[in-house]
N, C-alpha and C positions, 0 to 999 in steps of 0.2 A: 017782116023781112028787113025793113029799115032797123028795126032797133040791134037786130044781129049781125047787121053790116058795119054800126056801131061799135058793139060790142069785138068784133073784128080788130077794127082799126084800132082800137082802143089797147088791147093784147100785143098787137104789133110794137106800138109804137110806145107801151114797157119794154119789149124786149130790144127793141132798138137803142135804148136810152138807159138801162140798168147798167152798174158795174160792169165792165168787160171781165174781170174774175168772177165773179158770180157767174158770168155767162159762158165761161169753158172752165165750171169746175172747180173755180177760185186755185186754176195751177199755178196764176200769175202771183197771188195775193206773198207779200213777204215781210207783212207786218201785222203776225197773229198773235191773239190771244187765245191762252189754253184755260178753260176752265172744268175743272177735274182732276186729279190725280192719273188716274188711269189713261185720259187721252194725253195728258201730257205725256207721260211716259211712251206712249204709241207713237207719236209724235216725234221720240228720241229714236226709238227702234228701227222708225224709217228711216234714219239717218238725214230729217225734215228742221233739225233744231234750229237750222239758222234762220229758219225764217218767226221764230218766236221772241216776242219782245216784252211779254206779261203773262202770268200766270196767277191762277188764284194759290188761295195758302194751302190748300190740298196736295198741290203740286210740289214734293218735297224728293222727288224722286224723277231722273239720277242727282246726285248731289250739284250737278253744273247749274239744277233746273231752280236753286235758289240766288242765284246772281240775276235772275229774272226781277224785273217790279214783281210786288206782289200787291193784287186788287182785290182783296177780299176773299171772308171763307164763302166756300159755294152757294150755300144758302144765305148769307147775307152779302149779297155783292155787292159794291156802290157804281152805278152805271158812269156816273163821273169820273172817276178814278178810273174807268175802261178805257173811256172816251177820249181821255187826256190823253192817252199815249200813241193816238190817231193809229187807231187798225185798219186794214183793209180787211179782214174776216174774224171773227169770234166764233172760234171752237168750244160749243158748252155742251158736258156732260148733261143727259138729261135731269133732272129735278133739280138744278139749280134754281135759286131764287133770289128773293121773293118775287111776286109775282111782278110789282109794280114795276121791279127794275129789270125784267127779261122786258116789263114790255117797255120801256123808256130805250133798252136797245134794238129790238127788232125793229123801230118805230127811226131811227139813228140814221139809215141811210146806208150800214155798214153791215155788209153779207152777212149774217150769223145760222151759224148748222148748229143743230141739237143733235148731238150720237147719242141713239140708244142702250139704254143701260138694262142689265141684268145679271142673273146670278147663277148662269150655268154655261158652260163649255162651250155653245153653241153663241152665248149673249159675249164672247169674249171676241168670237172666231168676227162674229155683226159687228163689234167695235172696233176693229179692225179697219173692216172692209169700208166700213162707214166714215174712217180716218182718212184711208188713203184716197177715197173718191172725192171726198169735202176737197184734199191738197193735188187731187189731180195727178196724184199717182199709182193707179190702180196696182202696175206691175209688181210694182216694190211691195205695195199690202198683201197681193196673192201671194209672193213667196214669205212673208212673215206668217200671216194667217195659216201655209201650210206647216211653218216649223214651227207653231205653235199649235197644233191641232195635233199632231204628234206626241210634241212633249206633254201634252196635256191626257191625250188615250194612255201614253206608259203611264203618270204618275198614277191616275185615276184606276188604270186595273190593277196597277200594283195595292195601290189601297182598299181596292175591292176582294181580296185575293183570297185576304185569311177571314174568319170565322166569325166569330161574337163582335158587333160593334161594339164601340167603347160608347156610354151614353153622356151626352154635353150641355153642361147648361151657360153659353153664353150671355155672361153681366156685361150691360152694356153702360151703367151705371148703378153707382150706389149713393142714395140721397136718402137723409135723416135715417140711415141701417135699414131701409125699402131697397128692393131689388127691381134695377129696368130692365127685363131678361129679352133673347132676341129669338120670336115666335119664327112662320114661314115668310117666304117674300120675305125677307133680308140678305144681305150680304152674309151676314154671319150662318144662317140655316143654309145657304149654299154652298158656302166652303166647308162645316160641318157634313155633311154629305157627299161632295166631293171628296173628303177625304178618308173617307169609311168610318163617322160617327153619325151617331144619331141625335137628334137635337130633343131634350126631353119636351119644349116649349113649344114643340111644332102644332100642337092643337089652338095656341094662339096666331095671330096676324100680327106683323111686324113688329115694333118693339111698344112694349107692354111690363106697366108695373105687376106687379106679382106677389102673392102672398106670402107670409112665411110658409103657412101646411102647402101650399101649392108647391114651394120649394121642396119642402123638405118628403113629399110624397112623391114628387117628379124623379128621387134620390138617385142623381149623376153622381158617374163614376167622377167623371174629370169636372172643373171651373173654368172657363176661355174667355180672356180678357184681352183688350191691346194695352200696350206701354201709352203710357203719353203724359198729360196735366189730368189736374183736376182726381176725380175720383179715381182714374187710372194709378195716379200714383200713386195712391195707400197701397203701402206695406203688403204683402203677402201674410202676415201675421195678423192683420187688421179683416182682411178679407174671408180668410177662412175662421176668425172668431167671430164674422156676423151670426147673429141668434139663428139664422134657417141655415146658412151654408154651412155650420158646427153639425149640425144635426146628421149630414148629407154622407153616404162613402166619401164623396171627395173631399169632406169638409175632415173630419174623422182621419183619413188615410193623409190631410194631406196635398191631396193633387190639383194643383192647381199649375195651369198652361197662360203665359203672358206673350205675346206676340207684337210688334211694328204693323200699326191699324191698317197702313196702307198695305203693307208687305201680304197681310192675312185678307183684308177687304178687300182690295184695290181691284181684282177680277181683272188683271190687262198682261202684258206679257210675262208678268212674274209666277203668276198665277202657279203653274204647274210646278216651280220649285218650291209655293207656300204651301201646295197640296202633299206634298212629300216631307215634307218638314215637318207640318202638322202630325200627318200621319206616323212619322218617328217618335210624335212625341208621346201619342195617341198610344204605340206600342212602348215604349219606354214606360211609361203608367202603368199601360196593364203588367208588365213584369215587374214593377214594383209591387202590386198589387198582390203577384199569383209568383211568388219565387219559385 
C-alpha cells in the first residue's frame, strides 16, 4: 500500500512540475521546431507558422519555410543545433533519427511529439489531427483534416475510375548502374496506388536493391523518380540507357515520370493534388503508348 502511495505522489508531483505547455497541449509553446516536411507543411496550413523558429532540411515547403534555421536532415539530426535555438516543443515526424539524437532530445527537458507517419489517406487525415493537438488547436486541424479528406476521396476515385493500371517501377536510386527500387511500406508504393498504378516491386519490403532480370521481368510500363541531387539528377537519357531499364516498355517507349520528392512523397496537404497530377501523367503515358 505504502509503495503505491509512493508511486502516487511521485505522478503528482511530475505533473505539478512539468512544462505548463506540455501540460495544456503545448497551446502555449511559440518557439517550435518542425521536423519533417510534411508536418511543417501542416503546420503552414493551420495558419500556426509563427510560432516556428527551425526546421529540418526536409522542410522546403511553403517557400517562406526556408528563411527558417535549418537543423539537419531528418535522419541525421544534430540535437545541438535543436537545442541552440531554445524551443519550447519539438514537432518530429516519426522515423527521424538517429537514435542517439532523438534520445539526447527527449532526455532535454524540452516537450517533443513524434506525429505518426504513413502512406494512405487515412495516415495523412492522423497527421493532421495529431498536428493540431501537439499545437493545441484542435478546431483549426478538424476543419483542415475535413478539406483535405475530401480533396483527397475526389482525387483518389477519379484515379480509380478508369481501366488497366499503368504498372510503376519507382528508382529510388541508382548506384554503380544497380537499381534501389521502392517495394510496399514506402512512400512511393502509396502514392503509386493512390494514384491508380501498380507498383511492380510490391512483392518486396521497402526500398531494396534489385536485379537487372528482376527488372526487366517486373517490365513497367512507366520509371517514377523525384528531381533533386545526386542520382536524381542524371539525365533522362542516362536513366533509361541503364542495361535493365533499356530492356523494360518503359525503357524502349521511353516513359519515364520525374516528380518534386516532397511534392510526390511528402503524404500532407498536397497530397491530393500529387495524386492527380501523377495520375495525368500516368494517363498521358498511356496515350502515348496506345495512340
Amino acid at each position: 500500500m505504502m509503495r503505491f502511495t509512493k508511486l502516487a505522489i511521485t505522478i503528482a508531483a511530475f505533473l505539478l512540475t512539468m512544462p505548463a505547455a506540455f501540460a495544456e497541449g503545448n497551446k502555449d509553446a511559440q518557439r517550435i521546431v518542425a521536423v519533417g516536411g510534411s508536418v511543417t507543411e501542416i503546420v503552414y496550413a493551420l495558419g500556426e507558422e509563427g510560432r516556428l523558429i527551425g526546421r529540418d532540411s526536409t522542410s522546403i515547403y511553403p517557400p517562406e519555410a526556408l528563411k527558417l534555421p535549418d537543423t539537419g536532415y531528418i535522419r541525421a539530426l544534430s540535437p545541438e543545433g535543436i537545442l541552440s535555438l531554445n524551443p519550447d516543443l519539438i514537432l518530429s515526424l516519426e522515423g527521424a533519427g538517429p537514435p542517439d539524437a532523438l534520445e539526447t532530445l527527449k532526455s532535454a527537458g524540452v516537450p517533443f511529439v513524434e506525429i505518426p507517419e504513413g502512406f494512405d489517406r487515412d495516415a495523412i487525415v492522423r497527421k493532421i489531427e495529431a498536428v493540431g493537438t501537439a499545437l493545441g488547436v484542435e478546431a483549426k486541424a478538424e476543419s483542415l483534416a475535413a478539406k483535405v479528406k475530401t480533396d483527397l476521396d475526389r482525387a483518389m476515385e477519379a484515379a480509380s475510375a478508369e481501366g488497366a493500371k499503368t504498372r510503376v517501377l519507382f528508382i529510388l536510386s541508382l548506384q554503380n548502374g544497380r537499381i534501389m527500387a521502392a517495394g510496399r511500406d514506402t512512400h512511393a508504393d502509396g502514392i503509386i496506388k493512390l494514384a491508380g498504378g501498380e507498383n511492380v516491386m510490391a512483392s518486396l519490403s521497402g526500398y531494396k536493391p534489385v536485379s537487372n532480370e528482376a527488372v526487366i521481368e517486373a517490365a513497367p510500363d512507366v520509371i517514377l523518380m523525384m528531381n533533386g541531387r545526386g542520382d536524381h539528377s542524371l539525365p533522362d537519357e542516362a536513366i533509361l540507357a541503364n542495361a535493365a531499364v533499356s530492356e523494360t516498355p518503359a525503357g524502349k517507349a521511353g516513359r519515364l515520370i520525374r516528380m518534386d520528392g516532397m511534392y510526390l512523397l511528402g503524404f500532407g496537404p498536397r497530397t491530393a493534388d500529387a495524386i492527380a497530377t501523377l495520375h495525368e501523367k500516368f494517363a498521358m503515358q498511356s496515350t502515348e503508348a496506345n495512340p
